[in-house]
Phi, psi and omega in degrees: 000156184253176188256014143266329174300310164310332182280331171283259165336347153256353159286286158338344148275337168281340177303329201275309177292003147245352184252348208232216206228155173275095193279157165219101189264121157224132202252148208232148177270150180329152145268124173266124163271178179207127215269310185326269197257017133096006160293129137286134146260125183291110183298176165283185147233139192282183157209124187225133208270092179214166177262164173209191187291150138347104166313121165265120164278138168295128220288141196301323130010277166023268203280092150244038173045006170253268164335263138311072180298144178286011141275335211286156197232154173276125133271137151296114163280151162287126182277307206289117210080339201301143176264355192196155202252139174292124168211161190309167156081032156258141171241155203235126164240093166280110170058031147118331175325120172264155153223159181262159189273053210316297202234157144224136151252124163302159175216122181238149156246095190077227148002297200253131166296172187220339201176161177246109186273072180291137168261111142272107199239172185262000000 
């Protein structure tokens, strides 16, 4: 990393930890089949407690009822500290609100991610 990609990545995590909202990301564990007695088991789930950008809705420009929906909303994860990488089949719980995880785009600064662009929807 250069020492703007550090300067970067540590001001995006603070815009989120001083600007932005409090998330609950739960990440569900894989599921097993078992060939033996034809059950799938369900794994458990974490949960995990981080900020993020203020959710934003996407500009109506957008919005093409497929891809995109008119509720669905953006947050920035922040990279930095992160324990875990945003991927589809996570739900997001904002203010009591579930949301499922649609897209996650990386945002690099050089090399290196720096933040997470997630599309949530309802």
């Amino acid at each position: 990393m250069t020492e703007i990609d550090d300067k970067l990545l540590a001001d995006v995590y603070t815009i989120a930890q001083t600007y932005g909202k409090s998330v609950v990301f739960t990440i569900r564990d894989a599921q097993s089949y078992n060939p033996a007695t034809g059950k799938v088991s369900t794994g458990g789930a974490t949960a995990i407690t981080l900020n993020v950008t203020p959710p934003a809705q996407f500009e109506l420009r957008y919005v093409d009822g497929d891809m995109i929906r008119e509720r669905d909303v953006k947050v920035t994860v922040p990279a930095k500290n992160l324990t875990f990488t945003p991927d589809l089949g996570h739900n997001v719980t904002i203010d009591s609100e579930v949301f499922d995880v649609v897209t996650v785009n990386p945002l690099y600064s050089g090399a290196n991610i720096c933040a997470y662009e997630v599309q949530l929807r309802q």
